[in-house]
PyMOL commands that place a pseudoatom at each C-alpha (Angstrom):
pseudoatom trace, name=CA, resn=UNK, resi=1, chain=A, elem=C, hetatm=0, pos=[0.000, 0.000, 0.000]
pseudoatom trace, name=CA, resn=UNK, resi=2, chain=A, elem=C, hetatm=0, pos=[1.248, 3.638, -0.984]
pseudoatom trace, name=CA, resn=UNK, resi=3, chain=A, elem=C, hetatm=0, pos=[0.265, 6.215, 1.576]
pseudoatom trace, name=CA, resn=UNK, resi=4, chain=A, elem=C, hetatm=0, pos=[1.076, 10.103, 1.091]
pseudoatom trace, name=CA, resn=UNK, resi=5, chain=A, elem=C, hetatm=0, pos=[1.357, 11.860, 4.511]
pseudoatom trace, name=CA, resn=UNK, resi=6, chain=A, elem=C, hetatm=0, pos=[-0.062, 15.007, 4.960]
pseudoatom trace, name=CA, resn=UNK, resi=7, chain=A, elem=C, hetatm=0, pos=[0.578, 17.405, 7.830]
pseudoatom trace, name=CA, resn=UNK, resi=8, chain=A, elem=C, hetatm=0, pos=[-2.104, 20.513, 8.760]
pseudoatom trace, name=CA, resn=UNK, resi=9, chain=A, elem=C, hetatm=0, pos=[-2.741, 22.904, 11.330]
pseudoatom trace, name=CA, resn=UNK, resi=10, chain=A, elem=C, hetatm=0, pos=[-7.098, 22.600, 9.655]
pseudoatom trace, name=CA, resn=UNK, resi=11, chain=A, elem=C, hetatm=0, pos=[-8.112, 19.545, 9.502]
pseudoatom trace, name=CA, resn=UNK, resi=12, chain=A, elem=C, hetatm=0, pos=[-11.570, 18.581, 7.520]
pseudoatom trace, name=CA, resn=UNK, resi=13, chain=A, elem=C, hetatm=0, pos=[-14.605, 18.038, 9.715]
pseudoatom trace, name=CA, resn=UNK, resi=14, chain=A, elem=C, hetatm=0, pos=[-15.146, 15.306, 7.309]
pseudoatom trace, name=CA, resn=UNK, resi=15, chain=A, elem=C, hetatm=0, pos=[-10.956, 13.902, 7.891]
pseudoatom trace, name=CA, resn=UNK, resi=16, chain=A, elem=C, hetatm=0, pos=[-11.836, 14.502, 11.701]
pseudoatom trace, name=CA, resn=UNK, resi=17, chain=A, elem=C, hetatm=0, pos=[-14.872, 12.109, 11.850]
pseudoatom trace, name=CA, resn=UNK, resi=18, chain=A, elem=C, hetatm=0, pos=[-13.359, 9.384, 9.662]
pseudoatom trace, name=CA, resn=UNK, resi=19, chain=A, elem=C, hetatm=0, pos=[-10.495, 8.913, 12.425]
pseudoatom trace, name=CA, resn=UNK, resi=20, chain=A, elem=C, hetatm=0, pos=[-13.142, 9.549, 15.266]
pseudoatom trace, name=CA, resn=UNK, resi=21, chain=A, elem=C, hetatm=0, pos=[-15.479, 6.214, 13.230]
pseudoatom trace, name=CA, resn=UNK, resi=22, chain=A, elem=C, hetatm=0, pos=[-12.268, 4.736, 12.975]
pseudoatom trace, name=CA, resn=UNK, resi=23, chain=A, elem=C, hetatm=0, pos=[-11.544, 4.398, 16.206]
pseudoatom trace, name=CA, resn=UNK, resi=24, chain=A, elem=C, hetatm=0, pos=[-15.184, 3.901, 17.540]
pseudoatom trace, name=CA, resn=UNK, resi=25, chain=A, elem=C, hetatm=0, pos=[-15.489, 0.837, 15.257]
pseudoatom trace, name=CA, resn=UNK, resi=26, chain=A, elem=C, hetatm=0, pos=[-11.836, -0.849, 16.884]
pseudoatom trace, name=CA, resn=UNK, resi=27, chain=A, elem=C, hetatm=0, pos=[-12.851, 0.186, 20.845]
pseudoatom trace, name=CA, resn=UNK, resi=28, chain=A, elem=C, hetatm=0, pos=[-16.425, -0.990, 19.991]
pseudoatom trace, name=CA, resn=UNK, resi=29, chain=A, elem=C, hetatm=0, pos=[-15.113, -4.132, 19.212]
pseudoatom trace, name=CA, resn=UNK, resi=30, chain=A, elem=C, hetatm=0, pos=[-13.381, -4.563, 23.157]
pseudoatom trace, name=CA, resn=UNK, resi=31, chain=A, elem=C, hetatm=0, pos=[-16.784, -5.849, 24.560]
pseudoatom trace, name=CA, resn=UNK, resi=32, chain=A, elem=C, hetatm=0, pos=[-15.920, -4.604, 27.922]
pseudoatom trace, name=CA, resn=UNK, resi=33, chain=A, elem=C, hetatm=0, pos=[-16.144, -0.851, 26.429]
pseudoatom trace, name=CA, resn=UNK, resi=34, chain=A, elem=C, hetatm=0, pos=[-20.048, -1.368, 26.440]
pseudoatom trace, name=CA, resn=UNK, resi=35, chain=A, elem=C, hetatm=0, pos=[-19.697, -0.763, 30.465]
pseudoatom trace, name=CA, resn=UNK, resi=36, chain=A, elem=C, hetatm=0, pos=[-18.993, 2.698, 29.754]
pseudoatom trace, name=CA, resn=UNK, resi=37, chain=A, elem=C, hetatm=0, pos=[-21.577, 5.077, 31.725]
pseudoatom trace, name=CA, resn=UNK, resi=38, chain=A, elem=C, hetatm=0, pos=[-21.996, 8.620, 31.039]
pseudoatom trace, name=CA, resn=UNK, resi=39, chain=A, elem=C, hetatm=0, pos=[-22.265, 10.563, 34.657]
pseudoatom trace, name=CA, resn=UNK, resi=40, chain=A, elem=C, hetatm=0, pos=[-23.388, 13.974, 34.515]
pseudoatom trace, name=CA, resn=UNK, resi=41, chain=A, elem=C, hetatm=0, pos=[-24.445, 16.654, 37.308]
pseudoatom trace, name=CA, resn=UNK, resi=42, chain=A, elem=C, hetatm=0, pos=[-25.760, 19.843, 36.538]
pseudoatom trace, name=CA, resn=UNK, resi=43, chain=A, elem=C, hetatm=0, pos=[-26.635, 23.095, 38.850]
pseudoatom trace, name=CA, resn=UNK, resi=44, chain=A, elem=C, hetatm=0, pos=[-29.463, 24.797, 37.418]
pseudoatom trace, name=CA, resn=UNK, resi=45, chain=A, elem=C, hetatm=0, pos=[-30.942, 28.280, 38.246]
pseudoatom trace, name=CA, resn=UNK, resi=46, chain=A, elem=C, hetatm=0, pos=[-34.392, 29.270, 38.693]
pseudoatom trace, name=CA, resn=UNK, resi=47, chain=A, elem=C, hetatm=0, pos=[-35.153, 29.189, 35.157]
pseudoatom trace, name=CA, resn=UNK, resi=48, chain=A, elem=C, hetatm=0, pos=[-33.433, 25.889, 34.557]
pseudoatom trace, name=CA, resn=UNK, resi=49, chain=A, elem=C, hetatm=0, pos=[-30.494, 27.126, 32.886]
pseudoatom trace, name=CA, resn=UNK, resi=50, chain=A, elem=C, hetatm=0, pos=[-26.830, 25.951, 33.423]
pseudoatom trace, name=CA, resn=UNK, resi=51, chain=A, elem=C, hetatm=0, pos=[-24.414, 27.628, 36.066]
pseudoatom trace, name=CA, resn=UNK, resi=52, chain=A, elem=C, hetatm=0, pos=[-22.616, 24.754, 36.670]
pseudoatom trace, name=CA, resn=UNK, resi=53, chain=A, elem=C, hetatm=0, pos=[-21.724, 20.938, 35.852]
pseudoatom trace, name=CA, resn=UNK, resi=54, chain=A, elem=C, hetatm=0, pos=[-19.289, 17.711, 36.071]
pseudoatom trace, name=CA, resn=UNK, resi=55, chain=A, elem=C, hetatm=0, pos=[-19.626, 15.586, 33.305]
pseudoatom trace, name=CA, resn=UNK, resi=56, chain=A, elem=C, hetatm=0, pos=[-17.827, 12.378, 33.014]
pseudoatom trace, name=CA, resn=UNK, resi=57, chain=A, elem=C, hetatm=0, pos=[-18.015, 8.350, 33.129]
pseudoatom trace, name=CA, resn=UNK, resi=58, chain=A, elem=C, hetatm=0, pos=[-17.124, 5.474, 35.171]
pseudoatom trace, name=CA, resn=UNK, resi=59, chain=A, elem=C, hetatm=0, pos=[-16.288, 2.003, 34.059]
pseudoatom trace, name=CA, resn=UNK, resi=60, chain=A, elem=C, hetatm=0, pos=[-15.953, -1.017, 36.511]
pseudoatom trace, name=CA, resn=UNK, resi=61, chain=A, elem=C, hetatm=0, pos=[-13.937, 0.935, 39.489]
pseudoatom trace, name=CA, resn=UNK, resi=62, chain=A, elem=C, hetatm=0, pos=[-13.134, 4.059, 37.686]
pseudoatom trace, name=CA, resn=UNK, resi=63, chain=A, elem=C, hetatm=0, pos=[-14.708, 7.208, 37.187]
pseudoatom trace, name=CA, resn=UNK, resi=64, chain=A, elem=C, hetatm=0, pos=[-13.248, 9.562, 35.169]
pseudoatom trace, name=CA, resn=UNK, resi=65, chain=A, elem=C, hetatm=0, pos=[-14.249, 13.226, 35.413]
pseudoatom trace, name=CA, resn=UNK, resi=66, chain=A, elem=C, hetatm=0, pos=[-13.665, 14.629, 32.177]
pseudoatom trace, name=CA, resn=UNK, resi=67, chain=A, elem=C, hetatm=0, pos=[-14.672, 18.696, 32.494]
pseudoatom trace, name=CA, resn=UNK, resi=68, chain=A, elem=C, hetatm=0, pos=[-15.969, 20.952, 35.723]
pseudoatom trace, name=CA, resn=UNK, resi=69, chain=A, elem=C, hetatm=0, pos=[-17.256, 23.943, 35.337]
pseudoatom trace, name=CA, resn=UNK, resi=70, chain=A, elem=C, hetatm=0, pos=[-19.148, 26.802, 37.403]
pseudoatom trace, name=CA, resn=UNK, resi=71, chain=A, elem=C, hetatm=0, pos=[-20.327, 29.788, 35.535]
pseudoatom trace, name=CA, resn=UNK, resi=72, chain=A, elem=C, hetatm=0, pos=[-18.771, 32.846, 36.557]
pseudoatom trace, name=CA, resn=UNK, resi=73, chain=A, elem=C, hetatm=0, pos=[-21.733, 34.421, 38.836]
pseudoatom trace, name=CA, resn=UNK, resi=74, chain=A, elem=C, hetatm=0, pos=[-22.462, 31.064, 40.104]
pseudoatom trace, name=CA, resn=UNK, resi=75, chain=A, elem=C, hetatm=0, pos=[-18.653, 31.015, 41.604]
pseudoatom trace, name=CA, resn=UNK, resi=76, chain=A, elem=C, hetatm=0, pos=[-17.559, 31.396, 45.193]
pseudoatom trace, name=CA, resn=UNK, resi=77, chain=A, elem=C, hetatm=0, pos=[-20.536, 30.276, 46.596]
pseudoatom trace, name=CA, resn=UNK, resi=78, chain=A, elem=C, hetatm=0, pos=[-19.838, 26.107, 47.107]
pseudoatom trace, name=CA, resn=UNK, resi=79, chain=A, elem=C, hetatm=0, pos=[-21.470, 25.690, 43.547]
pseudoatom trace, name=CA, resn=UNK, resi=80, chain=A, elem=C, hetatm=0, pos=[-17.972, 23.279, 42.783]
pseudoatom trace, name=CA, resn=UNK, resi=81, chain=A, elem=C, hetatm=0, pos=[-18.291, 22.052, 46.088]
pseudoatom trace, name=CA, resn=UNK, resi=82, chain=A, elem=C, hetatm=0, pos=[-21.935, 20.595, 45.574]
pseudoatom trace, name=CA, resn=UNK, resi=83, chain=A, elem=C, hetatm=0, pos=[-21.421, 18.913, 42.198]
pseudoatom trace, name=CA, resn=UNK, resi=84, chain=A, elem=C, hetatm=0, pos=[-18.188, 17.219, 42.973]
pseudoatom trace, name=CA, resn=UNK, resi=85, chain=A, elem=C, hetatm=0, pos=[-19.760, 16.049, 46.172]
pseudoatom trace, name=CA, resn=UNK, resi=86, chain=A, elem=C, hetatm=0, pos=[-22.191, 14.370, 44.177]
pseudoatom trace, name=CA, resn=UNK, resi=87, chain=A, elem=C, hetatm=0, pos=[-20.510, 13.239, 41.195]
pseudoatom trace, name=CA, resn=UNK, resi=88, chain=A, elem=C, hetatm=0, pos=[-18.366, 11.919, 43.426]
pseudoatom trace, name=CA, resn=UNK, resi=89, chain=A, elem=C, hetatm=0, pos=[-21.395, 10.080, 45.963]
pseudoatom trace, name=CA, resn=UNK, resi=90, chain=A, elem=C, hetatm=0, pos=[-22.860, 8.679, 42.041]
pseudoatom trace, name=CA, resn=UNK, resi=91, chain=A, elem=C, hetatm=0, pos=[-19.539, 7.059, 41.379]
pseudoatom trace, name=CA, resn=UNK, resi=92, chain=A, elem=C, hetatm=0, pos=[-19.445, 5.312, 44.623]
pseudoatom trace, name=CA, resn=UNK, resi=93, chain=A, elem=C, hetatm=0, pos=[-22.825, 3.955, 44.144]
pseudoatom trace, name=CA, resn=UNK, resi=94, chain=A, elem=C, hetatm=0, pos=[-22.285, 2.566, 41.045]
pseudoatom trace, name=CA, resn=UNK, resi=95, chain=A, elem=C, hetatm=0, pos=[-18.590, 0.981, 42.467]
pseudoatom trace, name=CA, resn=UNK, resi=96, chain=A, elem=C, hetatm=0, pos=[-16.125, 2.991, 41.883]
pseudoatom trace, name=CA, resn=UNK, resi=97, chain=A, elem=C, hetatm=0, pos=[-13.172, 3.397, 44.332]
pseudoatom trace, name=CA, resn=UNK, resi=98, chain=A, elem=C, hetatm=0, pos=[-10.884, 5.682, 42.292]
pseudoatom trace, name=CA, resn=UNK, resi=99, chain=A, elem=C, hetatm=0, pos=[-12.126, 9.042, 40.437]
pseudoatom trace, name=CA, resn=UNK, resi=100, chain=A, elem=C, hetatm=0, pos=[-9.329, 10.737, 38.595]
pseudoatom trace, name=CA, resn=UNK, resi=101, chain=A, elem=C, hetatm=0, pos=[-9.073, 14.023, 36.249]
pseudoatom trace, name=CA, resn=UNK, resi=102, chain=A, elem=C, hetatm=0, pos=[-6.442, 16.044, 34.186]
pseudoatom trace, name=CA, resn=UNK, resi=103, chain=A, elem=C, hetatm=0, pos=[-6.162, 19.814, 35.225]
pseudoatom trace, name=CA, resn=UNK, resi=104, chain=A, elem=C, hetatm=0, pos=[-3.876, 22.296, 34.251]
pseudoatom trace, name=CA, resn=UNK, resi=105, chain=A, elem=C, hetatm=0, pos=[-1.682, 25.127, 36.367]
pseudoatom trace, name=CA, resn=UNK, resi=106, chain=A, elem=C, hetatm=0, pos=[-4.597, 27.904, 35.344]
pseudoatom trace, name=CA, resn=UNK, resi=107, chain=A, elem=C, hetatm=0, pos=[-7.241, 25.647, 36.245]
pseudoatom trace, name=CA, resn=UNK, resi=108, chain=A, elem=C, hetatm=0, pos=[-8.082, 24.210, 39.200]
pseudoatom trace, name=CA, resn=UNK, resi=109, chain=A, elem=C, hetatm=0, pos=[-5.656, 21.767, 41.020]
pseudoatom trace, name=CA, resn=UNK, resi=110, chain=A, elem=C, hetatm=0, pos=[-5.953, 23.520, 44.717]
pseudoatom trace, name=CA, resn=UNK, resi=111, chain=A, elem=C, hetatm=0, pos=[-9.835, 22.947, 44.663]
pseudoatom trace, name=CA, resn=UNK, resi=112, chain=A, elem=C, hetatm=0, pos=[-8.928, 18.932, 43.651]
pseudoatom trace, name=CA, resn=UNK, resi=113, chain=A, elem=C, hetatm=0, pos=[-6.155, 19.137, 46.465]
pseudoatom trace, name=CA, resn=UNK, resi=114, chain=A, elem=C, hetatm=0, pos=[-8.752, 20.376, 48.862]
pseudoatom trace, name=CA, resn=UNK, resi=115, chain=A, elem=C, hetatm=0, pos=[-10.862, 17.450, 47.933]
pseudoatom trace, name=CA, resn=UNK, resi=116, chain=A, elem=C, hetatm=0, pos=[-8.026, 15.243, 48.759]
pseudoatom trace, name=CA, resn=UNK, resi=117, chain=A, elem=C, hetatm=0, pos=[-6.775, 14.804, 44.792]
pseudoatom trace, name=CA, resn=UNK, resi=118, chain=A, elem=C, hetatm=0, pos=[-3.315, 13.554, 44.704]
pseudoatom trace, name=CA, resn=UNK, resi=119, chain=A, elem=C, hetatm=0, pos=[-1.260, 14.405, 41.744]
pseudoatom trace, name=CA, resn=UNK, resi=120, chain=A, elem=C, hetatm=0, pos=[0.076, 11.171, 40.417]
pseudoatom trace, name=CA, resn=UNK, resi=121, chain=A, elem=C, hetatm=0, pos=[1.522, 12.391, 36.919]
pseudoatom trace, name=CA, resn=UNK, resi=122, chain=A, elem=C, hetatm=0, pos=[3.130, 16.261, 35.838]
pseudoatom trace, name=CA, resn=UNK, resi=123, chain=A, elem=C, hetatm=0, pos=[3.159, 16.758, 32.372]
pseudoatom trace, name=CA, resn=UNK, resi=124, chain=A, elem=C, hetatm=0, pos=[5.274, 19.793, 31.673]
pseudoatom trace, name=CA, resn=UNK, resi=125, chain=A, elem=C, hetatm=0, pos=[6.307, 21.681, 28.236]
pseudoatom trace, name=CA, resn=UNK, resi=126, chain=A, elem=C, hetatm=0, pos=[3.515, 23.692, 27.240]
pseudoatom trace, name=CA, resn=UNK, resi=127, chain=A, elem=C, hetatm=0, pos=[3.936, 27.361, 27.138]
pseudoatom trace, name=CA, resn=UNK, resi=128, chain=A, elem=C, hetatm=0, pos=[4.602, 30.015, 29.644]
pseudoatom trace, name=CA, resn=UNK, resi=129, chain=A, elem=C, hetatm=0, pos=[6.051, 27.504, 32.106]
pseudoatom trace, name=CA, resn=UNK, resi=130, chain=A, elem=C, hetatm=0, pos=[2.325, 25.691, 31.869]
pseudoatom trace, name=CA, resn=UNK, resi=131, chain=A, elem=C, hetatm=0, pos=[1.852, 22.083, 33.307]
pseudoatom trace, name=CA, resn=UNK, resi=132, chain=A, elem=C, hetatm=0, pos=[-0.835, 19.474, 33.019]
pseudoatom trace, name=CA, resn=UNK, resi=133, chain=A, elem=C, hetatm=0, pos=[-1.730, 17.351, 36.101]
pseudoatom trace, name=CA, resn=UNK, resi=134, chain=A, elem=C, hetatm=0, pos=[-3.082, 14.043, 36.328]
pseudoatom trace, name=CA, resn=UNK, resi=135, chain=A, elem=C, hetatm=0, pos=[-4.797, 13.417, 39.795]
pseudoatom trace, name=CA, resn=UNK, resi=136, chain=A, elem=C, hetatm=0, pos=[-6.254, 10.618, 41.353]
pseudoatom trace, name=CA, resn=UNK, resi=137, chain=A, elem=C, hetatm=0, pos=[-8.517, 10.429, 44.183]
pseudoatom trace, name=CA, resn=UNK, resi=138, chain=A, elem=C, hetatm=0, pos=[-9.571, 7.213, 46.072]
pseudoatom trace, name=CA, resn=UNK, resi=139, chain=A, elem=C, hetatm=0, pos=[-13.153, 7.364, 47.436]
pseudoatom trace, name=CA, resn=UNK, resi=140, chain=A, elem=C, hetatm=0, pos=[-13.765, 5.939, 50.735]
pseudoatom trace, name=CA, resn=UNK, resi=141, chain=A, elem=C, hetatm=0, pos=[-15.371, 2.315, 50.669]
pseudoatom trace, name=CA, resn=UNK, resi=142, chain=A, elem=C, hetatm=0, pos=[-18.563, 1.814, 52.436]
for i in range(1, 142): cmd.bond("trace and resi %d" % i, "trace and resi %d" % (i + 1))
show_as sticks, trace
zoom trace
């Protein structure tokens, strides 16, 4: 087979979802990947819109919190508190002992550290002296 290699900065939508099938169809084919559970908590206002949320998924013992967020005037008032406390009390139900996250130095590794995260992996190199941490957290077993 004769491939031709192309590097680019804009990659086609239609490129982008060809390698995102691609690997759906090979993971999809693990039958263990079926266990997969989407976990989602959301803080809603008054009018049911969106100040806040943790969105993520846990497989067998694992939960993996993929993004947190708080809208700005929802801040400062335990709104982070509240959904990791119960994104966190959903995982243990469902069996998890170990929810873990990637957060960078602008983001928000003392709240994780106050919620006794651990950093378990630094990834430095990115620019103005910015690192990525990997952080683990072991939930308490019932």
């Amino acid at each position: 087979m004769s491939l031709v290699f192309e590097c680019t900065d804009s990659p086609t939508a239609v490129d982008l979802a060809v390698v995102d099938a691609g690997i759906d169809q090979y993971n999809l084919a693990e039958p263990e990947i079926h266990k997969v559970v989407p976990l989602s908590v959301f803080a809603r206002d008054t009018t049911a819109k969106v100040k806040g949320g943790a969105v993520g998924r846990t497989w067998g013992q694992c939960c993996e919190l993929q993004q947190l967020w708080i809208a700005e005037d929802a801040r400062g008032q335990g709104t982070g508190t509240e959904l990791m406390d119960r994104f966190e009390s959903e995982a243990k139900r469902r069996g998890c002992a170990l929810v873990y996250l990637d957060t960078f130095t602008f983001q928000a590794r003392p709240f994780y550290e106050k919620r006794s995260y651990k950093v378990v992996l630094e990834t430095p190199g990115f620019t103005n002296g910015i690192v990525k941490y990997t952080m683990h957290k072991r939930l308490a077993s019932s």
